[in-house]
N, C-alpha and C positions, 0 to 999 in steps of 0.2 A: 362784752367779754364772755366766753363761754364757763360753763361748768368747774373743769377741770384746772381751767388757768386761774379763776378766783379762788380755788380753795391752795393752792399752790401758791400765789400771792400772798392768800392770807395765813399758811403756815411760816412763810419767809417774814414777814411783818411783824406777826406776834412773835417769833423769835429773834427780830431784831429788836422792835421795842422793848423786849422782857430783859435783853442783854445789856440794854443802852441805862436802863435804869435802873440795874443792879451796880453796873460799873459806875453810872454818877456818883449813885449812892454810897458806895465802897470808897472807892477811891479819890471822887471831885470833893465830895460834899463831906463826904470823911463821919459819917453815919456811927461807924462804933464810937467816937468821941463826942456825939451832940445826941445821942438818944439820952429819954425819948422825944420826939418832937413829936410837939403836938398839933395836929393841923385842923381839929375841929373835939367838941367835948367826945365824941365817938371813935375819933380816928385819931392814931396814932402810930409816926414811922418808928418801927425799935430793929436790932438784927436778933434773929433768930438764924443759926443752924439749922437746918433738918436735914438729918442723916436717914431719913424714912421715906415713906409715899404722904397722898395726903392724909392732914389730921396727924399726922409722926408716928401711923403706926408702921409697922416692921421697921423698926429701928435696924441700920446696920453700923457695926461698929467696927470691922476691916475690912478689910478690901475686896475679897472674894467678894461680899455683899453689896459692897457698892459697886464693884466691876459688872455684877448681875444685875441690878439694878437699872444700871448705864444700854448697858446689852437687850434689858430688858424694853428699856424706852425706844432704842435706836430702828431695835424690831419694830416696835410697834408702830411708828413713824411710819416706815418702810411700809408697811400693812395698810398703812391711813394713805401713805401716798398714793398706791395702788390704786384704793377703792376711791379715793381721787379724780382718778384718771378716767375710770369706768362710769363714774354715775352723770347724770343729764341732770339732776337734780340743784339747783342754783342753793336750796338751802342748805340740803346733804352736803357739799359739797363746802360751802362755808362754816359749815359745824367742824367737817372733818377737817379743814387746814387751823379751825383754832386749836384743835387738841394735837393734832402732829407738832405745832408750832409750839406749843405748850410743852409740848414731852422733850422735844428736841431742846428747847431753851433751858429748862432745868438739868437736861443729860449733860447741858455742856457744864452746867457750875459743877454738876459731881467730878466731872472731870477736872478742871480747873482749881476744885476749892474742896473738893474730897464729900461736899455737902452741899444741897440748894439754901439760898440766900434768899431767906423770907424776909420784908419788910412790913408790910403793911398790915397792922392790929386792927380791929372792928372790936370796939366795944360800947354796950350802953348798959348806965349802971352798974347793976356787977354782974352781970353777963357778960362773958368775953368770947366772943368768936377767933377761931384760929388766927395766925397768922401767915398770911399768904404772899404770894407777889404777882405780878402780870400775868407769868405764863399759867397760875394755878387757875385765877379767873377767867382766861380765855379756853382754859380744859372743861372747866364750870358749866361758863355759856355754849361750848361746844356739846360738851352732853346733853343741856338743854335743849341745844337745837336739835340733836339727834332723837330725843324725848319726843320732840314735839313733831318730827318730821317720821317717824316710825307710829304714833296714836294719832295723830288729827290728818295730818295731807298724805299719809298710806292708806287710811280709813277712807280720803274723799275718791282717790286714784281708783280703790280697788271695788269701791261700793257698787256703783250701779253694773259693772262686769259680774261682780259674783252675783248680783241678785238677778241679772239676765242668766249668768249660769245655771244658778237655783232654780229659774223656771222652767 
């Protein structure tokens, strides 16, 4: 499988998976009536709203805002698609379709539900980590991979080129 179709793949996937388990969770499993469940002393499924980006900041609280919001993701998808299409890169290219697929997957609850549908709590102790869902952690691991693939394998690509350059 080339570049281009993997990260394309993998924007479609994590936005089907991110949608499949929001809607179980809403609607099969019926979530706002059994939180919280607890699935280990750390984790826990509850529904959170978020009318924001990650972490709840810029809250928006009408429409204009979430319409921006929506507009704003749909763009950026678009953007991720592109660069997609263009890079030879297997990891680039799998970073980039987890974050399109991510953005895309939550554009669609703002649209749907006026808000993204966080489920999943992390917490130990009294430490509490946000609460997120699929498509937040596959944005996560995608910047990761993007981290990782712009400091360690740009650094190994470009090394000994610039240093023949340098001489």
């Amino acid at each position: 499988m080339n570049a281009s179709r993997l990260g394309i793949s993998t924007a479609v996937a994590v936005m089907l998976v991110d949608q499949v388990t929001k809607l179980y969770l809403l609607y099969l499993y019926d979530l706002p009536l059994r939180e919280p469940v607890r699935l280990a002393p750390f984790l826990d499924l509850i529904v959170v709203w978020n009318r924001g980006i990650s972490y709840g900041l810029f809250q928006q609280h009408n429409d204009l805002g979430r319409w921006l919001l929506i507009g704003i993701s749909l763009v950026a998808a678009l953007a991720l698609g592109a660069w997609i299409r263009r890079t030879q890169s297997t990891l680039l290219a799998l970073s980039l379709g987890l974050i399109a697929g991510g953005a895309v997957g939550n554009a669609i609850d703002r649209i749907a539900h006026g808000a993204v549908f966080d489920f999943i709590h992390f917490h130990v102790m009294s430490f509490s980590w946000y609460v997120f869902n699929v498509a937040d952690a596959a944005i996560v691991a995608g910047v990761l991979g993007l981290l990782y693939d712009s400091f360690v394998i740009e650094k190994r690509r470009s090394g000994p080129r610039s240093r023949r350059a340098g001489a």
